[in-house]
N, C-alpha and C positions, 0 to 999 in steps of 0.2 A: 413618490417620496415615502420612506420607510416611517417615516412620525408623521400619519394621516390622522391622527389620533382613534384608528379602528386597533382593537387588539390582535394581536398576534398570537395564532393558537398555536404556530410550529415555525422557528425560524430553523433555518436547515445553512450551519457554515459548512462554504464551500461548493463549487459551482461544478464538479467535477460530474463523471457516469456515475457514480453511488450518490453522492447529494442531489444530484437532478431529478432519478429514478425513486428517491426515496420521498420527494415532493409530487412528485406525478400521485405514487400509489398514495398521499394522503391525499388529496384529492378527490381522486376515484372513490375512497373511503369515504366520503362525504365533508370531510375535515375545511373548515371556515378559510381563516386566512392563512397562507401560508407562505413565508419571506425565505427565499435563497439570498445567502448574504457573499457578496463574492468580492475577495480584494483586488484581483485583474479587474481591468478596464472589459475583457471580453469574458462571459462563460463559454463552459464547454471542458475546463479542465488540462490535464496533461495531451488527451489526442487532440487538441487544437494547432498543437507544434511538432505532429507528427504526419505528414504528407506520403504517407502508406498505407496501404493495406497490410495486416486485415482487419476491418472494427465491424462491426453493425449484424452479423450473421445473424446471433442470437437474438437481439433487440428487433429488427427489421427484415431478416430475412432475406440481405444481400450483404455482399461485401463492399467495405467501402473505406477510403482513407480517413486519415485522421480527421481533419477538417469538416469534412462532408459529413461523416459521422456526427461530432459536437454538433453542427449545426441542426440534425434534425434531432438530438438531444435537447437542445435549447428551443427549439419551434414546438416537439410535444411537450415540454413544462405548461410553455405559455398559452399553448392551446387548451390544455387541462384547467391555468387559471392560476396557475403558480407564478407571483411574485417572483421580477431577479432583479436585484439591485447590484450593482457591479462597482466596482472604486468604494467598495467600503469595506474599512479593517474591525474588526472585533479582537480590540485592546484588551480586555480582557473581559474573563467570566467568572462570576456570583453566586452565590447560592440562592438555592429558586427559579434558575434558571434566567436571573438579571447577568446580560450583557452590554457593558459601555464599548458603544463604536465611534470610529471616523470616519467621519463621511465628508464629500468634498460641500454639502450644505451646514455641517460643522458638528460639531460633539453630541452625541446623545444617548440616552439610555435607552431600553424596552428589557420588557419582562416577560417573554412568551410563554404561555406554558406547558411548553415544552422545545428541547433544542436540541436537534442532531446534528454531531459533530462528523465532518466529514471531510479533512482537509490533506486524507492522503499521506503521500510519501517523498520523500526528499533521496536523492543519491550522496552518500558519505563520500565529503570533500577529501583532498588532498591531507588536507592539516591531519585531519583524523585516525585518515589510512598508515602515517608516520611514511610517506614516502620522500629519501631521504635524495639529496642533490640540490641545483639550482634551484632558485624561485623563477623563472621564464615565464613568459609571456605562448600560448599554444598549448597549456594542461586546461581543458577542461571537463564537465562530466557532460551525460547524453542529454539534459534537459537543455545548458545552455546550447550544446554543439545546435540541437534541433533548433531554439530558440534565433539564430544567429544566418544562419541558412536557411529557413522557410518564413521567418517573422522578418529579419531585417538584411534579407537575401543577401548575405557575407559570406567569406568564405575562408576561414580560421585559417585555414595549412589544404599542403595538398597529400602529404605522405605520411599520414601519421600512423600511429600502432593503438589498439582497442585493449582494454586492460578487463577480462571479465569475459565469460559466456555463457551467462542471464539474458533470459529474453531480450531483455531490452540491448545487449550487446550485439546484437544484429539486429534491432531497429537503428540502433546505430550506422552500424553498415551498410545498409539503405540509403541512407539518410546521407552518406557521403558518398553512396555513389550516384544519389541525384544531383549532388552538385560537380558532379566530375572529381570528386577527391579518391586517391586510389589510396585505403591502409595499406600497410606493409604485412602487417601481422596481426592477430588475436594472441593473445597471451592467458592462458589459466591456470592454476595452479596444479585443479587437479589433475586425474591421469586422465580424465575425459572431461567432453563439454558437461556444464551444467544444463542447458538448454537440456530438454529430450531430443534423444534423435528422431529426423536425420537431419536437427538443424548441422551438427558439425560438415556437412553435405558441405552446405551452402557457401563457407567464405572459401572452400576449397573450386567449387565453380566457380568465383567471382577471382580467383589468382590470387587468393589472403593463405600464406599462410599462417596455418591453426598450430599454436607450439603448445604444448601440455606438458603437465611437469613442470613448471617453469615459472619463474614471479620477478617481478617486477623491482627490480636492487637502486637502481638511482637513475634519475631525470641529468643530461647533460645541456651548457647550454650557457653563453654569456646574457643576453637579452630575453632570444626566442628560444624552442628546442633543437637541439642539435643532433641529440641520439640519446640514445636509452641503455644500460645495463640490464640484461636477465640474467639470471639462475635457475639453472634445472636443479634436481632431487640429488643429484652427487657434487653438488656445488660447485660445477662448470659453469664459468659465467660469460657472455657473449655479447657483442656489441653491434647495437642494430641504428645505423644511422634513420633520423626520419625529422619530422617539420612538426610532429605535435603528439601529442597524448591523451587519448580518451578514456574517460575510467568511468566503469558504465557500471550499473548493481550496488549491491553492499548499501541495500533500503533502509531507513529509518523512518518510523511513523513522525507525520510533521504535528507534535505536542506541546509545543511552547505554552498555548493555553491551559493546558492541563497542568503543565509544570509549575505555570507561574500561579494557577490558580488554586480550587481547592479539591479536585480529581485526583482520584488514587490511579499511579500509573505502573502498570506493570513492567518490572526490567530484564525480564527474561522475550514477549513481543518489542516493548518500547514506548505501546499505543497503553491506553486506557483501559484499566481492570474492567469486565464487562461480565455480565450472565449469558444465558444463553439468546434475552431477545434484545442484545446489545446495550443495557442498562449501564449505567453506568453507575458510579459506589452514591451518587448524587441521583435520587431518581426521576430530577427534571430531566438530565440531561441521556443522550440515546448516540453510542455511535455505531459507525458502517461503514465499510469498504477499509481501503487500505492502509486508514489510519488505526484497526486493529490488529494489526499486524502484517509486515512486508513481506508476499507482495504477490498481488493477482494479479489474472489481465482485466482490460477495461470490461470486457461482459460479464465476468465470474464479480467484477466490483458491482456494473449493474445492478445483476440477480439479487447481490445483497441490499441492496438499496432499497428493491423493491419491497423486500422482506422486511425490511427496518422501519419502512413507512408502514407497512398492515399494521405490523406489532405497537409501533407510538398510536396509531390510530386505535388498537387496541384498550389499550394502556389509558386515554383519555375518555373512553367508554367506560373505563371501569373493571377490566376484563383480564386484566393481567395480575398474577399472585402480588400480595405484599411483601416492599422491598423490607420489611421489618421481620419477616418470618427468614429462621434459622437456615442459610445456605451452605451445601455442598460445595469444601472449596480443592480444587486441584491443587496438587504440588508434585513437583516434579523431582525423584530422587534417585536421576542416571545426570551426567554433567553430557551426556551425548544427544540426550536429548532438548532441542534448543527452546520451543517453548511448548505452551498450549493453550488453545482461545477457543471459547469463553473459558473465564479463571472460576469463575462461582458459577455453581449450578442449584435455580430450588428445584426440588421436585413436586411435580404438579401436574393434574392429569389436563385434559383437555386444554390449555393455552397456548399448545404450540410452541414456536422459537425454534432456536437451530435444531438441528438432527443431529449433528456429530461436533466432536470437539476435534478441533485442528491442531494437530502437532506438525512436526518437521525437527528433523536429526542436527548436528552441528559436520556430522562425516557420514563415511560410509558407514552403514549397519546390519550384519546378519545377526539374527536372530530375537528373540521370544521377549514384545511389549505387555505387560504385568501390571494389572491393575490389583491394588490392594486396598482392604480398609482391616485397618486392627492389624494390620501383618498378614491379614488373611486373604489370597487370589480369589477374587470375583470376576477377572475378566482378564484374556489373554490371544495375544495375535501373532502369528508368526512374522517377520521383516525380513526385506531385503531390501533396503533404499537408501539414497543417498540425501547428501544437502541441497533444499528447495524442491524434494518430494515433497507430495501433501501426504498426510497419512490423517484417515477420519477415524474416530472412534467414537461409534453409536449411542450417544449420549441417555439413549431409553436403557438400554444395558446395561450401564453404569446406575441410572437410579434406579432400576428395580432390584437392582445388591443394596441399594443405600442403607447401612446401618452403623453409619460414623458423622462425623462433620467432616473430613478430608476423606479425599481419595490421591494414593499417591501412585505414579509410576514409574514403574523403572525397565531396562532391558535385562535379558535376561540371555 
């Protein structure tokens, strides 16, 4: 029971690979109680409802499905000693790090001192995307498709068309050809996959074809789906009969709590204005993995976890700068480039935290990323990348110029 009446020295929401791994390493730090607060009935996160490979390389050192993976995610928490409480919601959150929950034993508060937020990412519905046609019955996105087919072994459609090629746009794929569902097509906008190659390989072996160029004009369809409209680049538009629609990517950090609460949230990631050892503008609270921005894979979420736990364990020692001392704040001034996490940086020797600040473009971009302070270049990279590149930039190289309160960037 979460109200044992022992204190809570770290509740960690969210049951995922970054909140599990981020509980493990407080642990291992030595760190007292530690509460994984989860609203699913099961931990383990989004690879719970992905019945593929590949997950576990990094963490364990084999390959392993979604399933199999979580599971021994949730066996080393509890082995380490890590509290999971599962069927409880965190309604909201406090300053000081007071969070009021529900739980199916009934309402209550705690005050941990301290709380990582780690609740991930959501796929941007239908409404949002503005795609225009029918309301029918066979649009859905990859969390529920997986949800629906390995959770509650159903089987939506059998010819539908993939809207997207983000990773997760071929775990999609997978995902329906374990149930015998054959897609028609993949659909992307741009002039190539988003994935790296050689995923485009792949729906080309499996008989999908890959249309580029091309976006997604209206859903047809009395009840269910009936067929779809595209558009290529010269506004040829074509009509592709099929049974459903999967609209896979186009991440959002899931913030509700930040929004409704009192967390500054950055609107260039989504997720919560953070430093570099994932601090948040609250300095009870500490987040990690993909709810600071969309969107890694489960191991890169991991690694971060485990790093978010050293640092809160840090942090609780005593060991981490003052969130009261004057921070270095990024801002961004090319509209191409889409964001960059951590947003604050102090500079401070020996504490550690991230190594590099994470950006990523909104398009394609050649050429020269421009670090300034005062107007003045302090730090410069050549580019060539596109949307959902990562691009690091060595955040020791930007403080040893520090001689402003902002640093801004632009292309160049």
């Amino acid at each position: 029971m979460i109200d044992n009446g022992i204190p809570i020295d770290v509740a960690v929401i969210g049951a995922g690979p970054s909140g599990l791994a981020a509980a493990i390493a407080l642990k291992q730090a030595g760190v007292g109680r530690v509460a994984v607060l989860e609203r699913e009935p099961q931990a383990g996160g989004i690879p719970r409802h992905c019945n593929h490979p590949p997950y576990g390389l990094r963490e364990f050192g084999r390959i392993l499905k979604g399933p199999e993976y979580a599971a021994r995610l949730v066996a080393s928490a509890r082995n380490a000693g890590v509290e999971i409480h599962v069927s409880i919601t965190v309604t909201s959150i406090h300053g000081d790090g007071l969070l009021r929950l529900s739980t199916p034993e009934g309402v209550f508060e705690i005050t941990p001192r301290r709380v990582i937020y780690a609740t991930g990412v959501r796929e941007t519905p239908r409404s949002a995307r503005l795609i225009s046609g029918a309301r029918v019955q066979g649009v859905v996105n990859t969390g529920a498709l997986q949800s629906m087919i390995y959770l509650k072994h159903r089987r939506p459609f059998r010819r539908p068309v993939i809207i997207g090629t983000e990773l997760v746009a071929f775990s999609a794929l997978m995902t329906c050809q374990s149930a015998g569902v054959r897609p028609i097509a993949m659909i992307e906008a741009d002039a190539i996959a988003t994935a790296r190659w050689p995923s485009a390989i792949y729906p080309r072996m499996r008989g999908v074809e890959l249309l580029t160029n091309t976006r997604l004009v209206e859903i047809e369809g009395d009840t269910v789906v009936q067929a779809v409209t595209v558009a290529n680049t010269d506004g040829q538009t074509r009509r592709i009969e099929c049974d459903g629609v999967i609209l896979t990517g186009s991440f959002t950090p899931e913030v509700a709590l930040a929004r409704c609460g009192h967390l500054d949230v950055d609107p260039a990631t989504g997720g919560p204005v953070v430093d570099q050892w994932g601090r948040c503008s609250d300095p009870a609270y500490f987040a990690t993995g993909n709810v600071l921005r969309p969107v890694e894979t489960a191991g890169r979420s991991w690694a971060e976890g485990r790093q978010t736990g050293a640092w809160v364990a840090q942090d609780l020692a005593g060991k981490l700068p003052s969130h009261d001392a004057k921070p270095l704040r990024i801002l961004l001034g090319d509209a191409r480039i889409k964001y960059a996490m951590p947003q604050v940086i102090y500079p401070s020797k020996g504490a550690g935290g991230m190594s590099e600040i994470q950006m990523r473009v909104r398009e394609r971009v050649s050429g020269t990323l421009i670090a300034r302070m005062q107007g003045r270049p302090v730090w410069q990279r050549r580019l060539n990348t596109r949307p959902e590149r990562r691009i690091a930039v060595p955040i020791g190289e930007i403080i040893s110029q520090a001689a402003a309160d902002c640093v801004e960037f632009t292309i160049e």
